[in-house]
C-alpha positions in Angstrom: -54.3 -94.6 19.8 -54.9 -93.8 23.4 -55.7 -90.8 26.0 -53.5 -91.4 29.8 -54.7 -89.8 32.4 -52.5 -89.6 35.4 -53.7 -88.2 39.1 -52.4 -87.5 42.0 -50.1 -90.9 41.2 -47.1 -91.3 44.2 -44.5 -93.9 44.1 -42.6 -93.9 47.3 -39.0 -96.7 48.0 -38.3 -97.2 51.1 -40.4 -94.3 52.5 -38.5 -92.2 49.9 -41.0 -90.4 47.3 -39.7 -90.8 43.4 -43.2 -89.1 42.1 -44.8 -86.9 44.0 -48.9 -86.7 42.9 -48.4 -86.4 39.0 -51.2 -85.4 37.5 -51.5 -84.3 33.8 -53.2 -85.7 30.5 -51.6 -87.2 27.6 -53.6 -86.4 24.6 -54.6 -89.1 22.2 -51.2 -89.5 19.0 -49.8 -87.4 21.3 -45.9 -87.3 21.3 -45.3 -86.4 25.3 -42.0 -86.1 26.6 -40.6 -86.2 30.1 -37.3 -85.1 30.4 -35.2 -83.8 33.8 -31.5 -85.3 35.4 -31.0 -88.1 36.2 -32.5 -89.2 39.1 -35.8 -87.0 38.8 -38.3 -90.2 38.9 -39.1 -89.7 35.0 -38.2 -93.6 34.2 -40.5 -94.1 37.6 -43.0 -92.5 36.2 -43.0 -94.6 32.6 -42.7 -97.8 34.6 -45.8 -97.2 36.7 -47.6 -96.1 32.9 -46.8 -99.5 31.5 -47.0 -101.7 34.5 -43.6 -102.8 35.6 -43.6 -100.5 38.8 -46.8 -100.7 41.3 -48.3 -97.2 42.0 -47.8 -96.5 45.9 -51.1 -93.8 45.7 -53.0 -91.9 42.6 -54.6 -93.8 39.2 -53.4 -93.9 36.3 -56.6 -94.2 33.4 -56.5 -95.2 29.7 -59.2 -94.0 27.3 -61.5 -93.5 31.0 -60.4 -97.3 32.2 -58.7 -97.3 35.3 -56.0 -99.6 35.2 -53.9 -99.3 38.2 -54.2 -103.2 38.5 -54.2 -104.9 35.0 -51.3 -106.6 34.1 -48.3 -105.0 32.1 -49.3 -107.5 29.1 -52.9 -106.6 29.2 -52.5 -102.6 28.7 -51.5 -103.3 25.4 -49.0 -100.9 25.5 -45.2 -101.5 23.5 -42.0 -100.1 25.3 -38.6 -99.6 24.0 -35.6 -99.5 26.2 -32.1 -98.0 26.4 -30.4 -101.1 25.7 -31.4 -102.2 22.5 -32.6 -105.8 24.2 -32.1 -108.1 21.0 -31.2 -111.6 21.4 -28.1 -112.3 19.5 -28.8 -115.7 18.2 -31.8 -114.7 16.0 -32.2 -113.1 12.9 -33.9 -109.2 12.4 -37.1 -110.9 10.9 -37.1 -113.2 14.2 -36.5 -110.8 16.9 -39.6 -108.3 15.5 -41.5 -111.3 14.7 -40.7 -113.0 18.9 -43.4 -110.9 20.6 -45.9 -111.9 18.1 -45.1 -115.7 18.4 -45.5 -115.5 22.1 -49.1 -113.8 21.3 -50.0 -116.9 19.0 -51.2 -114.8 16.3 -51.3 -116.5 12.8 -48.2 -116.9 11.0 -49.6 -115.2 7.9 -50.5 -112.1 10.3 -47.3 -112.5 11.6 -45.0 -112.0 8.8 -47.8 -109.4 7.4 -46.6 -107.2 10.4 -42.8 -107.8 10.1 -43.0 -106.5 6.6 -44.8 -103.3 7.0 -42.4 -102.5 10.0 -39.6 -103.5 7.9 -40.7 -101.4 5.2 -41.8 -98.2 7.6 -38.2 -98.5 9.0 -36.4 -99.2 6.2 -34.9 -102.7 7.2 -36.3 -105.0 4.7 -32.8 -106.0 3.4 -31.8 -106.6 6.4 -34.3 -109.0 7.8 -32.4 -112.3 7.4 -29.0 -110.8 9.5 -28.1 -111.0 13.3 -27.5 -107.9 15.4 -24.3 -108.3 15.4 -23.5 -107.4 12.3 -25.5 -104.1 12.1 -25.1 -100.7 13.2 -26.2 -99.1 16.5 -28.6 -97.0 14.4 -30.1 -100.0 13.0 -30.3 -102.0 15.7 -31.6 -99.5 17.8 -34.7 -99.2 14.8 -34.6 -103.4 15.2 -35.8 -102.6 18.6 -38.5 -100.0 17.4 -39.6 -102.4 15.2 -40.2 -105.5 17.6 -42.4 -102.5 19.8 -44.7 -101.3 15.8 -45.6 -105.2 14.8 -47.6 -105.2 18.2 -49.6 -102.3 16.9 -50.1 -100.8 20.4 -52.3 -98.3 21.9 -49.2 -96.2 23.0 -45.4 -96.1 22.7 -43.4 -95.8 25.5 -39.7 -95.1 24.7 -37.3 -95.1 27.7 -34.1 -92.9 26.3 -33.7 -95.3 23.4 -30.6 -93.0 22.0 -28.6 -93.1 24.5 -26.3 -95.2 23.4 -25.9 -93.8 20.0 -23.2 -91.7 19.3 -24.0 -87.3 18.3 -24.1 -87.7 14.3 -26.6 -91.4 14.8 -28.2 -89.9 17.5 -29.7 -86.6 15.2 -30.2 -88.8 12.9 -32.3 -91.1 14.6 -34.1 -88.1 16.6 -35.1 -87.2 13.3 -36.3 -90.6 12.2 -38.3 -91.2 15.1 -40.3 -87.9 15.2 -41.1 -88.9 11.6 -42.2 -92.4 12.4 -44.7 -90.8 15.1 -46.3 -88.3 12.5 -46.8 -91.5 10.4 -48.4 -93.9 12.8 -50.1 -91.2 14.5 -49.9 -93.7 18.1 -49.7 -91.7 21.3 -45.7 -92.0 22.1 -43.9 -91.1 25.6 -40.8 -90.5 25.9 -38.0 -90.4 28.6 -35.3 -88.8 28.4 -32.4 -86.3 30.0 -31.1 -84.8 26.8 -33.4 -81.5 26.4 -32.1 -80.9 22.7 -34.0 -83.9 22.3 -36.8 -82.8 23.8 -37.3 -79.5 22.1 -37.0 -81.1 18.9 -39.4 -84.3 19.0 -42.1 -83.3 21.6 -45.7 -81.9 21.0 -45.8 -81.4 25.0 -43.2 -81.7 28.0 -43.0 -82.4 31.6 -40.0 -80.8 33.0 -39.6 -83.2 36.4 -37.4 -82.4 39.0 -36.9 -84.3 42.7 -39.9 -86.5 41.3 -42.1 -83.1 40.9 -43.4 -81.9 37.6 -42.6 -78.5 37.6 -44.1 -77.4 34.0 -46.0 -78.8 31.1 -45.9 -77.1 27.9 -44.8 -77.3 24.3 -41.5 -76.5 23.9 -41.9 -72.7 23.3 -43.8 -72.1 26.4 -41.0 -73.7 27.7 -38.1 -71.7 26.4 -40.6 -68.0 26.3 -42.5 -69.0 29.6 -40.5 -70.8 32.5 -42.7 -71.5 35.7 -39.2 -71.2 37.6 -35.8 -70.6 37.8 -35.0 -74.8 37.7 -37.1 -75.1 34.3 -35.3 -71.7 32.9 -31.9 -73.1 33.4 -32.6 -76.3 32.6 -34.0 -76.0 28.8 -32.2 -73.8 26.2 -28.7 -74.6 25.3 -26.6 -72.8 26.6 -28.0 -72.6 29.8 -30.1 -69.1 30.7 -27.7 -66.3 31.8 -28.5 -65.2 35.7 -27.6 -62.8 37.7 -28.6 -61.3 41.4 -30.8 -58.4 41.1 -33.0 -56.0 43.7 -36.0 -53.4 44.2 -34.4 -49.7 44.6 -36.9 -47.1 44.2 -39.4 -48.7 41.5 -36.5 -49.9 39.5 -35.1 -53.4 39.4 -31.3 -53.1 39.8 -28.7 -55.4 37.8 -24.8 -55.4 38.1 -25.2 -54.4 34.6 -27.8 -51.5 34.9 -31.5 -51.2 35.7 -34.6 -51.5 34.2 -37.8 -49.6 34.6 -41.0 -51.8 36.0 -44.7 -51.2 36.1 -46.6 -50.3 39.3 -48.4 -54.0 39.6 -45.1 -55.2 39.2 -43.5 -53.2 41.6 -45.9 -54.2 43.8 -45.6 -57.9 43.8 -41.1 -57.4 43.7 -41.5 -55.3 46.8 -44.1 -58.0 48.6 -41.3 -61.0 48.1 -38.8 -60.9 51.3 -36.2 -62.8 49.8 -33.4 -62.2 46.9 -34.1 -61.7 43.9 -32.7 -63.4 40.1 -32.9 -61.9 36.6 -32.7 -64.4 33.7 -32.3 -63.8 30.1 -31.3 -66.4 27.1 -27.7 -65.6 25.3 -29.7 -65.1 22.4 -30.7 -62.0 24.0 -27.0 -60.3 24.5 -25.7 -59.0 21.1 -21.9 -57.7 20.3 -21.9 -54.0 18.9 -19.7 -51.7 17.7 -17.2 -50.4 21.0 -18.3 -46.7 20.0 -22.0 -47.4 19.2 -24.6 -47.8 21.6 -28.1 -49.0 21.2 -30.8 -46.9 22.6 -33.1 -48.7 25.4 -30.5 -51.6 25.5 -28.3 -52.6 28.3 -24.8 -51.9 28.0 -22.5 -54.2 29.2 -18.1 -54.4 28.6 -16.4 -57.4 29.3 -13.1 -59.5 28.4 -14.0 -62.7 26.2 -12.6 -65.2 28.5 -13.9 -68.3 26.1 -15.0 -67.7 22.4 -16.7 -71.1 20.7 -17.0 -70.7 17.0 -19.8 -74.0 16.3 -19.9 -73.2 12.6 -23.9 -71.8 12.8 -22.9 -70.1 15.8 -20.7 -67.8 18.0 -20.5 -68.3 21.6 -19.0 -65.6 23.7 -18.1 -66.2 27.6 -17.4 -62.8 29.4 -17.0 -62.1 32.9 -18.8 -59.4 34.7 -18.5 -58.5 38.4 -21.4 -58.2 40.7 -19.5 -55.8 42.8 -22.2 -54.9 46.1 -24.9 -57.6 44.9 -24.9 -60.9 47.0 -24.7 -64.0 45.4 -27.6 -65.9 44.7 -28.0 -69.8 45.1 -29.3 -72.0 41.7 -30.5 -75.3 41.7 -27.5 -77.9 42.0 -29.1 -80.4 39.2 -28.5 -77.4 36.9 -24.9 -78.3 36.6 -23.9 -74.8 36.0 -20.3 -74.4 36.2 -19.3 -72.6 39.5 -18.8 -69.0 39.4 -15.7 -66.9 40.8 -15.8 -65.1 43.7 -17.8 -62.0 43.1 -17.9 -62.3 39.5 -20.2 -64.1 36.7 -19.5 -65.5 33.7 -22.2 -64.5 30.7 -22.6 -66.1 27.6 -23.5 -64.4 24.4 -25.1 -66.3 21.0 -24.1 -63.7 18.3 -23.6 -63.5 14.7 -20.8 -66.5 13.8 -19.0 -63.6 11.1 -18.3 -61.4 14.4 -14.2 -61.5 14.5 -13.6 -61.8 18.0 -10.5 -63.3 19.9 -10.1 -64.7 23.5 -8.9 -61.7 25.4 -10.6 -59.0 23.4 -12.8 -56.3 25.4 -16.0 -56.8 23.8 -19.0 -54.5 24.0 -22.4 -56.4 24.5 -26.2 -55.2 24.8 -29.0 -56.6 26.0 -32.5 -56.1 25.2 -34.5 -55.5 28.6 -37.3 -56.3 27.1 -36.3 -60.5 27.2 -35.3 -60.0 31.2 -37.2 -62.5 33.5 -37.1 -62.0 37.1 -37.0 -64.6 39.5 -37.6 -65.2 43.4 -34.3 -66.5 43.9 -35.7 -68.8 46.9 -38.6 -70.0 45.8 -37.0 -69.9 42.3 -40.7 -68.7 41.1 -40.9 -66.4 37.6 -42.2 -63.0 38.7 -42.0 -61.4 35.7 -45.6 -61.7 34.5 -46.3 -58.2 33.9 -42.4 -56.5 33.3 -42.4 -53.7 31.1 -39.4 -50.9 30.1 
């Protein structure tokens, strides 16, 4: 196992930055995740970990060892790629056995390590087949296997699911995040899917634009966003935002206003630019048309799109922001765009609720889950909100 240490590390193409001065720890048997679009400099970033990309500035330390400068095959470090990488012509024993052969280790040791991988991933009847005649599950744990026999220090996993279709690809999320309890080897992971990170990662970088913009585990994440760019971006569906302002030591929505402390006040009133209010649509709840929920946020709207997921109940009603002026989110957000004047909300409620699309529905939202937001800086201001 292993403890990285990154700082201040820069890779620039072309006079183009992809990481701009990333610095954070990766704890030893730590299962770290960097996840953000595409684009973001997250692959970058694992390239320059394992060696295949030179750092432009910064140092990158394993267990205290600097080792900007030693060779990719001397950080002793296993990587497994998108592309499941398997040479056609040789058996599943022989392509998780290949990087051992090239190491010259003993051919007793050798086939010591195939078997315990094979057993680990449950491919030991499968050892004497090609690729080509197994799944993309099992290749892709062919692949994960070829990285275990080397018995690294870490695990670097560049979006290895990609390729895998929904059902596989939960499946093997789960069989991975098992694997890494077992072995216990300090794992990093890249990839764009945030389901996937929430569910397999003891810490993640959120990267944007080649910038981390938050480490946290996945809670602080969802509970605590830095910014409006890490808000939208984890939770599925995306946060709910909408413009908001200071009048009169109240924070005023297009569906209401909410009551703030003093400090609070205080800092709103200091920032000179628009404003943002974010909450999850876990947070908006369906009730009764002629019932109203005291200290909640009343809000009536047409059900424009209603997704019924089995476990869930996705609502999509449109509000109008009548006076307020529209606020700008981050393009990589990929939020769809919003009508004229109006904005579309989306609601997680009980999957029982009998709704149709067209039906006025009556929503409520607890104020007490509202984050507000600089809306140019995108910045979470909300530290000290009360109601």
């Amino acid at each position: 196992m292993a403890k990285i240490e990154l700082r201040g590390v820069t890779k620039r193409f072309h006079g183009s930055e992809a990481v701009k001065e990333a610095s954070f720890t990766i704890h030893d048997g730590e299962f770290f995740i960097l996840v953000g679009p595409s684009g973001c400099g997250k692959s970058t970033l694992l390239n320059m970990i394992v060696g295949l990309e030179e750092i432009t500035e910064g140092e990158i330390r394993l267990d205290g060892v600097r080792i900007n400068d030693v060779d990719p095959k001397d950080r002793n470090m296993a990587m497994v790629f998108q592309s499941y990488a398997l040479y056609p012509h040789l058996s599943v024993r022989e392509n998780m056995a290949f990087p051992l052969k090239l190491a010259k280790l003993p051919r007793a040791e050798i086939d010591r390590r195939v078997a315990q991988a094979a057993e680990i991933l449950e491919l030991a009847e499968f050892l004497a087949r090609k690729p080509a005649v197994l799944s993309g599950g099992q290749r892709q744990r062919v692949a994960m296997g070829r990285a275990i026999v080397r018995e690294p220090k870490v695990f670097l996993l560049d979006e290895p699911l990609s390729n895998l279709d929904a059902k596989l690809r939960g499946q093997m999320r789960t069989e991975i995040a098992r694997l890494q309890r077992r072995l216990g080897t300090t794992t990093i992971y890249v990839t764009h899917d945030q389901t996937e990170a929430m569910t397999l990662g003891d810490r993640i970088a959120v990267l944007r634009r080649g910038e981390v913009q938050q480490i946290g585990t996945p809670q602080e994440l969802y509970m605590q966003p830095r910014n409006l760019f890490v808000a939208g971006f984890i939770g599925s569906p995306a946060m709910n935002f909408l413009p908001a302002r200071m009048i009169d030591n109240r924070l005023e929505l297009p569906i209401g206003s909410l009551e703030i402390s003093e400090p609070m006040c205080r800092r709103l009133e200091a920032t000179p630019g628009p404003l943002a209010a974010g909450f999850r649509p876990d947070h908006l709840q369906i009730v009764l048309s002629d019932s109203r929920q005291e200290g909640g946020l009343h809000i009536r709207g047409k059900a424009e799109v209603v997704e019924w997921l089995g476990a869930d109940l996705f609502i999509h009603s449109d509000i109008t922001l009548g006076e307020f002026q529209e606020i700008a989110l981050p393009e990589e957000l990929g939020l769809a765009p919003e009508k004229q004047h109006r904005r579309t909300l989306v609601a997680r409620v009980d999957p029982a609720t009998r709704v149709r699309e067209g039906d006025t529905v009556s929503l409520c939202l607890d104020p007490r889950h509202v984050l507000v937001f600089d809306a140019v800086s995108g910045e979470n201001m909300s530290l000290e909100l009360t109601h």
